[in-house]
Wavefront OBJ file of the C-alpha trace (Angstrom):
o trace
v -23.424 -20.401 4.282
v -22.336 -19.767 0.814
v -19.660 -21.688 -0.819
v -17.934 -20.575 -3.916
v -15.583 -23.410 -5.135
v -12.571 -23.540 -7.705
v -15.005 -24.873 -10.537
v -17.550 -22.122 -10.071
v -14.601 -19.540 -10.541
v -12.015 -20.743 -12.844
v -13.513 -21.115 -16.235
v -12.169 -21.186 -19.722
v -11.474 -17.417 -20.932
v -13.759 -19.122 -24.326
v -16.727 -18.612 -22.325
v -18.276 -15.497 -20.206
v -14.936 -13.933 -18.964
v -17.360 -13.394 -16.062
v -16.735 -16.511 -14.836
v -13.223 -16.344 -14.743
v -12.098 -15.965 -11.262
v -8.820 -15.829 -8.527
v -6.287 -13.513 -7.114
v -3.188 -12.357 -9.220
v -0.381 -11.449 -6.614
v 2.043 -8.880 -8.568
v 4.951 -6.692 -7.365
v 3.947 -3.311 -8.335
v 6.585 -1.141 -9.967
v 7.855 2.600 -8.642
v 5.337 5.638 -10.551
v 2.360 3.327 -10.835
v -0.646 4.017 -9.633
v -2.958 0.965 -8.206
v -5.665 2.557 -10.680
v -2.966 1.617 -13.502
v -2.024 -1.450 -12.512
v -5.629 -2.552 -12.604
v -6.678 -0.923 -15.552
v -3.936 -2.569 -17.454
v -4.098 -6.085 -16.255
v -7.873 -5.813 -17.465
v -6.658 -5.166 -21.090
v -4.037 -7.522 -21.089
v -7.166 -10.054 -19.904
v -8.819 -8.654 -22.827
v -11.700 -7.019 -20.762
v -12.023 -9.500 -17.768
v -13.204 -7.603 -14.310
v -9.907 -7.031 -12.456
v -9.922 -5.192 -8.915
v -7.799 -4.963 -6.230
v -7.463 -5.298 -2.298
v -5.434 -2.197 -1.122
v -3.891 0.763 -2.974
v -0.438 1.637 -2.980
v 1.433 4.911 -3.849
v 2.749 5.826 -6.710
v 6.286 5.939 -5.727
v 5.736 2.650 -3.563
v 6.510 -0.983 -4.839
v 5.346 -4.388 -3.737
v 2.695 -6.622 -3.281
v -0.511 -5.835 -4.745
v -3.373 -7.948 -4.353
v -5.776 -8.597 -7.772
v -9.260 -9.607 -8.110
v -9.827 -11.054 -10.993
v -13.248 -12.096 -12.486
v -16.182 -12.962 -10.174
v -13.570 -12.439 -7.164
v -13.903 -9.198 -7.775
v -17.133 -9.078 -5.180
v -15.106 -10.422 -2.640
v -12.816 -7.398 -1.785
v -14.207 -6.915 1.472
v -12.961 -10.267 2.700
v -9.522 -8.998 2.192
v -10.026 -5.638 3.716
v -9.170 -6.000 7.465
v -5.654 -7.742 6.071
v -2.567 -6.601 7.982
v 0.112 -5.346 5.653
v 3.963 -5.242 6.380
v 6.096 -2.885 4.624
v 10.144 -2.016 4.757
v 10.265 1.663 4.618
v 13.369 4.134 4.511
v 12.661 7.609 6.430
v 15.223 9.891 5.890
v 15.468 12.755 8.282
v 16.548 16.384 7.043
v 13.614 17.252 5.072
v 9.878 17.181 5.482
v 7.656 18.031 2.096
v 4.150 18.465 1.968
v 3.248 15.132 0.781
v 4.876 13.965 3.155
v 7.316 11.566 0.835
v 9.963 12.339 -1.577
v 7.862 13.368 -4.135
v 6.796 16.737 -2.539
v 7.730 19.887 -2.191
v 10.349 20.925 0.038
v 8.635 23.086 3.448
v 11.277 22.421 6.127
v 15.196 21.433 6.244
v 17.306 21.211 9.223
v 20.740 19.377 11.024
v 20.125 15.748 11.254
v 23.095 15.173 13.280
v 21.381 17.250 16.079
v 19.025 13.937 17.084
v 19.753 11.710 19.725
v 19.940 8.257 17.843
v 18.959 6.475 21.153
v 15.766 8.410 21.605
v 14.746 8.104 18.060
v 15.124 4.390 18.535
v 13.014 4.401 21.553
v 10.465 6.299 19.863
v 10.141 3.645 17.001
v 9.696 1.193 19.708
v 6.869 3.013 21.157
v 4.861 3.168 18.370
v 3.820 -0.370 18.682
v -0.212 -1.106 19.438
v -3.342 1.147 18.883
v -3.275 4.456 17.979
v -4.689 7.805 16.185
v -3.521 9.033 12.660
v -4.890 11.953 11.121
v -4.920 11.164 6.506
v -2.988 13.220 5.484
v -3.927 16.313 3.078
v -2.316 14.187 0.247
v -4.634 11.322 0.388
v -7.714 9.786 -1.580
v -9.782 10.446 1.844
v -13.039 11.894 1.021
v -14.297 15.186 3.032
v -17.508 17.040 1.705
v -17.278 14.879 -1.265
v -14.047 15.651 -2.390
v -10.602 13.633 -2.393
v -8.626 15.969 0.177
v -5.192 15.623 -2.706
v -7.240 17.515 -4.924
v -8.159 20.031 -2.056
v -4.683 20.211 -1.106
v -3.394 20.840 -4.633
v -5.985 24.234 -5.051
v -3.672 25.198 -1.874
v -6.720 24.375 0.573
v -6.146 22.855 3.922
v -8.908 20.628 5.962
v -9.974 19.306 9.287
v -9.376 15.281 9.388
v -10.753 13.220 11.841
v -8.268 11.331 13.599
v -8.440 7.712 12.630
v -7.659 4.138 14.706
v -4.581 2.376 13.609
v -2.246 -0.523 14.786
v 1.105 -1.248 14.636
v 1.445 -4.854 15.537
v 4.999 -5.016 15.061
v 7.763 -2.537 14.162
v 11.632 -2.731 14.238
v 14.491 -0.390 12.456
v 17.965 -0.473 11.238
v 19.396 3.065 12.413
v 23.540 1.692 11.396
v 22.977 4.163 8.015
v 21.243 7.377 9.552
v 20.389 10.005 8.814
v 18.566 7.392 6.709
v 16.662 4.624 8.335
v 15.014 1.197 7.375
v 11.735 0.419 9.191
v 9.950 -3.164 9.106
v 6.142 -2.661 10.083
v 3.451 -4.605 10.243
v 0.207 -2.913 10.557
v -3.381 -2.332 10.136
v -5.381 -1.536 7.386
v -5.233 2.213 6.171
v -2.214 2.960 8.044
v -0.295 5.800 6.047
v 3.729 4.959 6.251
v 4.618 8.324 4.959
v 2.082 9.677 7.948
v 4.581 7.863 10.228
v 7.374 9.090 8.688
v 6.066 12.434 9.222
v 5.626 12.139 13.024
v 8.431 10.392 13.365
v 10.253 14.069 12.006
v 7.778 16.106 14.908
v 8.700 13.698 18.058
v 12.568 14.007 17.396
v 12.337 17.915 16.321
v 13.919 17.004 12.819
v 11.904 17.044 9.760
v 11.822 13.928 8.072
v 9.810 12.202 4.551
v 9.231 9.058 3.508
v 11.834 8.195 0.885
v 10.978 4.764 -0.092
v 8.366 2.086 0.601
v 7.710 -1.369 -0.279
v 4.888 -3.597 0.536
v 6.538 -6.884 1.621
v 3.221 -8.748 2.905
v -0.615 -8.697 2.239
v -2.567 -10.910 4.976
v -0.362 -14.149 4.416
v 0.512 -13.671 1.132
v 4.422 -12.053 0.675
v 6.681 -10.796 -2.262
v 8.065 -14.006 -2.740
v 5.349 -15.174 -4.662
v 4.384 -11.861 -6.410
v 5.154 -11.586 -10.320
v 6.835 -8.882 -11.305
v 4.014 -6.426 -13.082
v 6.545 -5.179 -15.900
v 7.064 -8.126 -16.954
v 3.715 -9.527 -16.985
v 2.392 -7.025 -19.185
v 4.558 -8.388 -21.785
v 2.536 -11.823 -21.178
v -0.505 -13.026 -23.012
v -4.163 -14.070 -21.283
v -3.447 -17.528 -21.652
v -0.186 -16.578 -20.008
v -1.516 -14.943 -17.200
v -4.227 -16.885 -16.322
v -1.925 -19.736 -15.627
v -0.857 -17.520 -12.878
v -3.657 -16.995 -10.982
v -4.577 -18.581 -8.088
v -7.665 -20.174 -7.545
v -10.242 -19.264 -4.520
v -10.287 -22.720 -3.248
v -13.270 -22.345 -0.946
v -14.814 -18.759 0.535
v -17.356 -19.132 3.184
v -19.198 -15.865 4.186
l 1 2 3 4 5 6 7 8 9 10 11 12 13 14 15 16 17 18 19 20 21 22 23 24 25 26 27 28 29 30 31 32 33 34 35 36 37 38 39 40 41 42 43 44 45 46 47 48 49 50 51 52 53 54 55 56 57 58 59 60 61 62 63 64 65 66 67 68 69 70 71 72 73 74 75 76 77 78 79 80 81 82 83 84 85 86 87 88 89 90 91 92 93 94 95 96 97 98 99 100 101 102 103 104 105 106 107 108 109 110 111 112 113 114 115 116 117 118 119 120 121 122 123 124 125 126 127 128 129 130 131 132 133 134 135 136 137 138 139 140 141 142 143 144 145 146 147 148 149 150 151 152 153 154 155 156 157 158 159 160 161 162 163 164 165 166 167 168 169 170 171 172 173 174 175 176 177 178 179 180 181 182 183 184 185 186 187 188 189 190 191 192 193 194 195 196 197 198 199 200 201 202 203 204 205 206 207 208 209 210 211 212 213 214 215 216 217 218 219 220 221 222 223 224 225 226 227 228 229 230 231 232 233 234 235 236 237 238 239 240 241 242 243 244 245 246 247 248 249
């Protein structure tokens, strides 16, 4: 059994920043990539190892989840997390990234949908499932990250992948523009959802906005807001992070 306590991880930033260790819940602002966020966090720690549990869209917000020090190593205890996000489909438009920051490929009524069967088709995807990644994704196939396929106007065969949706509920009252809160597995793709959500009711539909509300147990309430923490200082920030108070493998 190995035990890593407090003491082992949280030492003075004087010393080997190795040894510096926690998680550092921030609330990731819009056009961000998770890439950015920890790349700038490790400046701002002057050079301590920063990671991170899950990435997030650009154009999504919320709770990111950051490794910080010798913690770093332990990313794949946070992997099968659930996550919980409030996202806002709109229906009218579909785009090839399947969000609102792609390119227009199909427009039609949205008054023509039957609000009760969309509702009932929200409902039913709750449990296990199959997603295909879609094209605009950091999924590897043949070695390459299928967005960068997808931008040289190539198209690929994706294996289906197993996903649940342990719970899911909407707010329909300001359609064509909905709010859904889901809770759901690792490497479930919202904007994926979004997508199918378009094909069941025969309207095309995007994902228009998405925040992360809830990594494993830990929720936007406690996040710090990123902008404003990269106006902080190392001494600063470290006060902020919590400490892994004991990790068994």
């Amino acid at each position: 059994m190995d035990y890593i306590s407090t003491n082992y991880l949280m030492k003075s930033t004087n010393k080997n920043p190795e040894y510096s260790g926690g998680i550092l819940i921030v609330n990731k602002p819009s056009g961000w990539t998770s890439h950015d966020v920890v790349n700038k966090t490790r400046i701002q720690l002057q050079g301590i190892k920063v990671g991170h549990t899950g990435t997030l869209d650009p154009m999504a917000t919320g709770v990111m989840i950051l490794l910080i020090g010798k913690t770093t190593r332990l990313a794949y205890r946070f992997e099968n997390d659930t996550k919980r996000y409030l996202a806002e489909i709109t229906f009218g438009r579909s785009t090839d990234t399947y969000d609102c920051t792609g390119k227009t490929i199909k427009e039609s009524d949205p008054s023509t949908v039957d609000i009760a069967f969309l509702s009932e088709s929200i409902n039913n995807l709750k449990g296990e499932s199959e997603q295909i990644p879609p094209m605009y994704s950091a999924v590897k196939v043949g070695g390459k990250k299928l967005y960068q396929l997808a931008r040289s106007g190539k198209t690929v065969e994706r294996k289906p992948r197993k996903i649940f949706i342990s719970s899911i509920r909407a707010a329909l009252d300001y359609y064509p523009k909905i709010i859904v809160d889901i809770e759901c597995s690792k490497g479930t793709y919202i904007r994926s959802i979004a997508h199918h959500l378009g094909e069941i009711v025969n309207c095309p539909a995007h994902l228009s906005n998405l925040v992360r509300t809830a990594c494993g147990n830990h929720t936007i309430d406690e996040a710090v807001d990123f902008l404003s923490l990269m106006q902080a200082s190392a001494e600063d920030i470290m006060e902020l992070i919590k400490p892994v108070e004991l990790i068994t493998s």
